[in-house]
N, C-alpha and C positions, 0 to 999 in steps of 0.2 A: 412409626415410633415417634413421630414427631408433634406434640401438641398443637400445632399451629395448626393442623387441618381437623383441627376437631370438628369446627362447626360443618364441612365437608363431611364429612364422617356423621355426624349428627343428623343431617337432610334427610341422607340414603339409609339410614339405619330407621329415623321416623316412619316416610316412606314405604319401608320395609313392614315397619310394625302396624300401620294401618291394614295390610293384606294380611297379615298373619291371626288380628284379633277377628278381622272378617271369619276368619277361615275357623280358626278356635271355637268362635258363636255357633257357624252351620254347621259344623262337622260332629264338635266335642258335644256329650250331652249335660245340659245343667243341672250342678248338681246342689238342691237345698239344703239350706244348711239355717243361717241363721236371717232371712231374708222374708219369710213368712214372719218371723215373731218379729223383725224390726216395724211390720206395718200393725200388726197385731198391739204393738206397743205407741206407736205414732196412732194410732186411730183413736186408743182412749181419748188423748190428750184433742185431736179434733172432733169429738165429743162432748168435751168439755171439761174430761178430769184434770183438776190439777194437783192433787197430792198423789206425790211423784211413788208412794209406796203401793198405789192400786194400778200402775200403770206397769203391764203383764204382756207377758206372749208365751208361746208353746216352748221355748227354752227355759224362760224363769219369768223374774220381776227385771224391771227396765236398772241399765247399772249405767249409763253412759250420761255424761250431763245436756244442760239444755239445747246446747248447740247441736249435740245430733238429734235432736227433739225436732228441731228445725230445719234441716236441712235434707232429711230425710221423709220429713210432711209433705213438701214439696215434691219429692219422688212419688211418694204415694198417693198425691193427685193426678204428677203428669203420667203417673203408668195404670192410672184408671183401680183404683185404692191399690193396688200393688199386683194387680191383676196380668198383667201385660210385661212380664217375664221378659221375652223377647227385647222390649224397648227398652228394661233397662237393663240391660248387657247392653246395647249399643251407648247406652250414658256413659255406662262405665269403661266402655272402649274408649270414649272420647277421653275419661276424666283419665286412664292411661296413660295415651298422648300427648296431653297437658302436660302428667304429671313428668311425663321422659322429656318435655319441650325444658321444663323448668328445670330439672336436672342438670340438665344439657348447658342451658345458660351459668348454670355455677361451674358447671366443670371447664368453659370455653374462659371463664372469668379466673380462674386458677391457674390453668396454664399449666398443668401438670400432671396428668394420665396419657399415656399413649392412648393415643384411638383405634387401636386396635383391638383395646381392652375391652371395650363398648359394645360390642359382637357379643361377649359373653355376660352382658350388663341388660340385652335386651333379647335376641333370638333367642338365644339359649336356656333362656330359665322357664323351664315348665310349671314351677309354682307360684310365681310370680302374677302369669298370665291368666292363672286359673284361682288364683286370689281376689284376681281384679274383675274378669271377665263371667267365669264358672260359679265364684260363690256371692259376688255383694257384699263382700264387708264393709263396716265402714273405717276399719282401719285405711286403705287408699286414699278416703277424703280425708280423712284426719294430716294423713303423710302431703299427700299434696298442697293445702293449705298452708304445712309446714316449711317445703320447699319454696313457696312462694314468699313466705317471711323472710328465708333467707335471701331471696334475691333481693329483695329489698334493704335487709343490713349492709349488702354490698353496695347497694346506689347509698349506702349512709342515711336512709329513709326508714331514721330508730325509730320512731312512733308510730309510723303506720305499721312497721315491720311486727311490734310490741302489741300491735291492735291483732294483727292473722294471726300473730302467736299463740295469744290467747284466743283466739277464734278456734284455733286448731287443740288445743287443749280440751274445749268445751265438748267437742269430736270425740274424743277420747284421751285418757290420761297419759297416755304411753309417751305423750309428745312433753308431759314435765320431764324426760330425761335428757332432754337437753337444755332444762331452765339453769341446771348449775353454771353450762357454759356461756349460757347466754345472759347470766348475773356476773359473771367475769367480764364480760365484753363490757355490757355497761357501764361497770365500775373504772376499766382500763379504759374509756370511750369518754366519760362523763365524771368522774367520783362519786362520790356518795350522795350527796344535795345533788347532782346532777341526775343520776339515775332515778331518785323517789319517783319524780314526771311519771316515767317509762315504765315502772315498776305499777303504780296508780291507774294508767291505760289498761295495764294488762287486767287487775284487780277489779276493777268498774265495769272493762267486759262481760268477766262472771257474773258481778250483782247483775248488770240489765239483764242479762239472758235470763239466768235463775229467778229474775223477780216473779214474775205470774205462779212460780212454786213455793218462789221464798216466802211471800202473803199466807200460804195456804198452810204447807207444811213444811216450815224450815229446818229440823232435825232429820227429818224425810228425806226430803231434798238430798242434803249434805251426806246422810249417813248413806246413802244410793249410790250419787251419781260420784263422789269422791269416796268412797271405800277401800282405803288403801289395806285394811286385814283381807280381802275374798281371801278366801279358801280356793283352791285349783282342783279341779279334778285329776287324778293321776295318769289316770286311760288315756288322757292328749297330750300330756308333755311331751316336748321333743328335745330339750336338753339334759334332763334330772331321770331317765329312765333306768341307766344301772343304781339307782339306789333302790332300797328299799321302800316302800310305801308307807310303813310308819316315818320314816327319816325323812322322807320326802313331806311329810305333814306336819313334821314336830315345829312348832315356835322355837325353838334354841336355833333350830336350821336355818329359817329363817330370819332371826335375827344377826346370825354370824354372818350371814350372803351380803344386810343389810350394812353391818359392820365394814366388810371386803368390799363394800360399794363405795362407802365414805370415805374409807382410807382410798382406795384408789386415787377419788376427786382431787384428797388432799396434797397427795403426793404427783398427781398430774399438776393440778394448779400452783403446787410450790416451785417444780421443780422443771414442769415442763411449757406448761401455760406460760408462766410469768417467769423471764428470762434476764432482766432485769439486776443490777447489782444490788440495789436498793430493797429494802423489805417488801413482804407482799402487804404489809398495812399503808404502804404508799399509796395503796390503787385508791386507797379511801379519799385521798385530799382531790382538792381540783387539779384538774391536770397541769396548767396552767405554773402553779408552784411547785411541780416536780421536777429532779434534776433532771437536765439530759444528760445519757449515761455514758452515749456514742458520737462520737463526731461525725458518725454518716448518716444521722435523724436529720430529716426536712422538714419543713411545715407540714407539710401531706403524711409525714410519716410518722411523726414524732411519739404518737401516741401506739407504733406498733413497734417498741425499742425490740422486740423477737429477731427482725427481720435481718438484722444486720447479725447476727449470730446461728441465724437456722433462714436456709436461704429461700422464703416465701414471701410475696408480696402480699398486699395489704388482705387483699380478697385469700389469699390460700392462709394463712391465716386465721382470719374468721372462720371458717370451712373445718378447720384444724380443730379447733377447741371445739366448735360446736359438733361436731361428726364423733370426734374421741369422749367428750360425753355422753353420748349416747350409746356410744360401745360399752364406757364402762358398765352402765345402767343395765343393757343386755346380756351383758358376761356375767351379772351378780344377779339375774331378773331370777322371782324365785319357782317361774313355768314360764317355756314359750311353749304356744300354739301354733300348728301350723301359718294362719293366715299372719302371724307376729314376725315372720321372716320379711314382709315387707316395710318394717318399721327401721331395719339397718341394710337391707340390702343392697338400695341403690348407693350408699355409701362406701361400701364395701373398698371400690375400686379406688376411691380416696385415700383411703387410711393405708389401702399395700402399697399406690406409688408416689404417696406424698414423701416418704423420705426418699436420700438418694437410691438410686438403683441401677448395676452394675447388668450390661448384656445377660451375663451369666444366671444373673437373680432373677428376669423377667417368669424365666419359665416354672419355679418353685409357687410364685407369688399366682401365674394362672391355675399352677395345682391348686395350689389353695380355696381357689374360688370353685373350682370343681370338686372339693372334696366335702366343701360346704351345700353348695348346691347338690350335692347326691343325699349327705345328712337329712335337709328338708325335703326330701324327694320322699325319702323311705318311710313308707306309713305299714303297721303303726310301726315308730320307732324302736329301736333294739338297744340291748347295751352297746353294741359296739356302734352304732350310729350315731348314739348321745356323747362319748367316750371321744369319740372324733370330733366333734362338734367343739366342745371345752379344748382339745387339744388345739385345730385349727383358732379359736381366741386365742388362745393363750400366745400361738405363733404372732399374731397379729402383733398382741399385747405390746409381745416381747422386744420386736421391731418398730413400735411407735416409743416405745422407750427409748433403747439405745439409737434407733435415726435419724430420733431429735435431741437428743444429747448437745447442749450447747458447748459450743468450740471455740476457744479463744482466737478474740479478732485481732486479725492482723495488722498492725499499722506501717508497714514498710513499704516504701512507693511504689508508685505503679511501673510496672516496665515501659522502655522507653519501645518505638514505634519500631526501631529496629530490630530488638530482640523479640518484640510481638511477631514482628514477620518473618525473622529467620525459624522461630519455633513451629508458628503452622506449616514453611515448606517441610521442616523436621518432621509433623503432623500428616 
């Protein structure tokens, strides 16, 4: 129960996962999905096309922007045009490991999940492993990239961080749902002339990648690889399956989910983000001329006034906003697909034991992960699959709300060294 041996916990749990993907590869049989049309689509482009609207595979036309243009070209040479099936399961074994090694680093920098939790963050998820290892998506490179930014917000390394950000975006779009928190951070980090910088980084990524399409076909380009209207197909969703299939397709549906997304952000960043006595249009000004609120801000702190009212240090924090955006984004998303369960998954265990948690509550909070994990198991999904799925959010929802509920600070002094030790022998 103890967070201090995480990175102990983390060794034997890696460890563990490198025999398991071995084992998944020889044993489990590969099953094609969308891995054929991603070379199918990277092959035009090393070809020579570059209007992004003739570039095709046996699923459709190409929808993902430049960057997985690119980094997926690269597969398609080292696996001998895409030929060599085998070698890249073992890529994508490694890009697993990686991506658990990075994980791992934010949660040992948190200081706040039992490691025991992590058994069921890695052995345990059968779709997890077969997202990464079984089908090739490139949502994993998208997510890993992702995780890797954040390690970097942690070292305070905002530009490079803002550079994989947008690396990871270019991957796939899934990764702007954590741009709201991460336009938070900024502005609470930097204010407003201080963010543009970081905001610019991310912005000029796009152009370079997109340039060689931008030239060609720039309506193309944009209306492809950022298509925020696609249409979903029904037969995959794994959240929205008790509804109807007209309901499930209507625009009003999906602008109401879109609605339920904004307000959420609103009311997370008012009320739970930013903790603060002072307005949230203070985050605008330089930091610098803002009051301090608390007598227990430091130099090192100042700029994370949460922390003396909701008891996380600087790194669980970041972790905090940026993980709970991305929830919300998923609880309003308006289809998940099966391989989309790795876009919050590893987060999962963040969001149930960042608030306090009572002996009693651990074992609800592991139901939960298993009631999720069986939701994404069950193909195709049912009404009472998807019906679960919304309910266990909503639990989460419900507990990242009221767990971080700011609590008025206490200024009465510290106990004296006497009554600290007559209490622990009481203890």
């Amino acid at each position: 129960l103890d967070p201090r041996y995480t990175p102990l916990v983390a060794a034997c749990l890696c460890l563990a996962e490198g025999g398991v993907n071995l084992w998944v590869i020889r044993r489990v049989p590969y099953t094609e999905i969308d891995w054929k049309a991603y070379m199918q689509e990277v092959e035009g482009f090393a070809n020579g096309t570059l209007d992004y609207t003739r570039l095709k595979g046996d699923t459709g036309p190409l929808v993902y922007p430049a960057g997985f243009v690119y980094i997926f070209l690269g597969l398609y040479y080292v696996t001998g045009r895409g030929s060599d099936i085998r070698l890249a399961q073992y890529l994508f074994a490694g890009l697993y490991l990686l991506n658990l090694l990075l994980v791992f680093r934010i949660y040992c920098r948190t200081n706040k999940v039992p490691p025991y939790v992590f058994f069921f963050m890695c052995c345990a998820s059968y779709r997890i492993h077969s997202i990464f290892v079984l089908r090739l998506f490139n949502d994993p490179v998208a997510m890993a990239i992702l995780f890797l930014a954040i390690n970097l917000f942690l070292e305070e390394r905002w530009s490079w961080g803002c550079l994989l950000f947008s690396l990871a975006v270019s991957v796939k779009m899934n990764i702007l749902l954590f741009a709201p928190g991460l336009l938070f951070l900024l502005l609470q980090r930097f204010g407003l002339l201080g963010c543009i910088p970081k905001l610019c980084i991310c912005a000029l990524l796009q152009v370079v990648l997109g340039l060689p399409f931008l030239l060609v076909n720039p309506m193309g380009y944009l209306t492809r690889s950022f298509d925020l209207g696609r249409q979903f197909q029904f037969k995959w969703t794994v959240n929205w399956r008790f509804l109807p299939e007209e309901v499930f397709q209507n625009r009003v549906f999906h602008a109401a989910l879109l609605l339920a997304h904004l307000a959420g952000l609103g009311l997370f960043a008012l009320h739970r983000w930013h903790s603060s006595k002072e307005k949230i249009l203070t985050l605008l000004k330089d930091p610098a001329k803002r009051k301090p609120t608390s007598p227990c801000l430091t130099v090192n702190n100042i700029l994370w006034q949460a922390s003396c009212v909701f008891p996380l240090n600087a790194s669980a924090w970041i972790v905090f906003i940026l993980f709970s955006s991305n929830f919300l984004g998923v609880c309003c998303s308006r289809s998940l697909h099966y391989q989309f369960y790795v876009w919050y998954f590893h987060t999962l265990p963040y969001l149930l034991w960042c608030t306090p948690t009572t002996k009693l509550a651990h074992m609800p909070k592991v139901l939960l992960l298993g009631v999720i994990e069986l939701c994404w198991n069950t193909y195709p999904s049912t009404v009472c699959s998807s019906l679960s799925l919304h309910i266990c959010h909503g639990l989460i929802l419900l507990q990242l709300w009221y767990g971080t509920a700011p609590t008025p600070v206490s200024h009465t002094p510290p106990p004296s060294r006497k009554s600290t030790a007559m209490s622990k022998k009481a203890q």
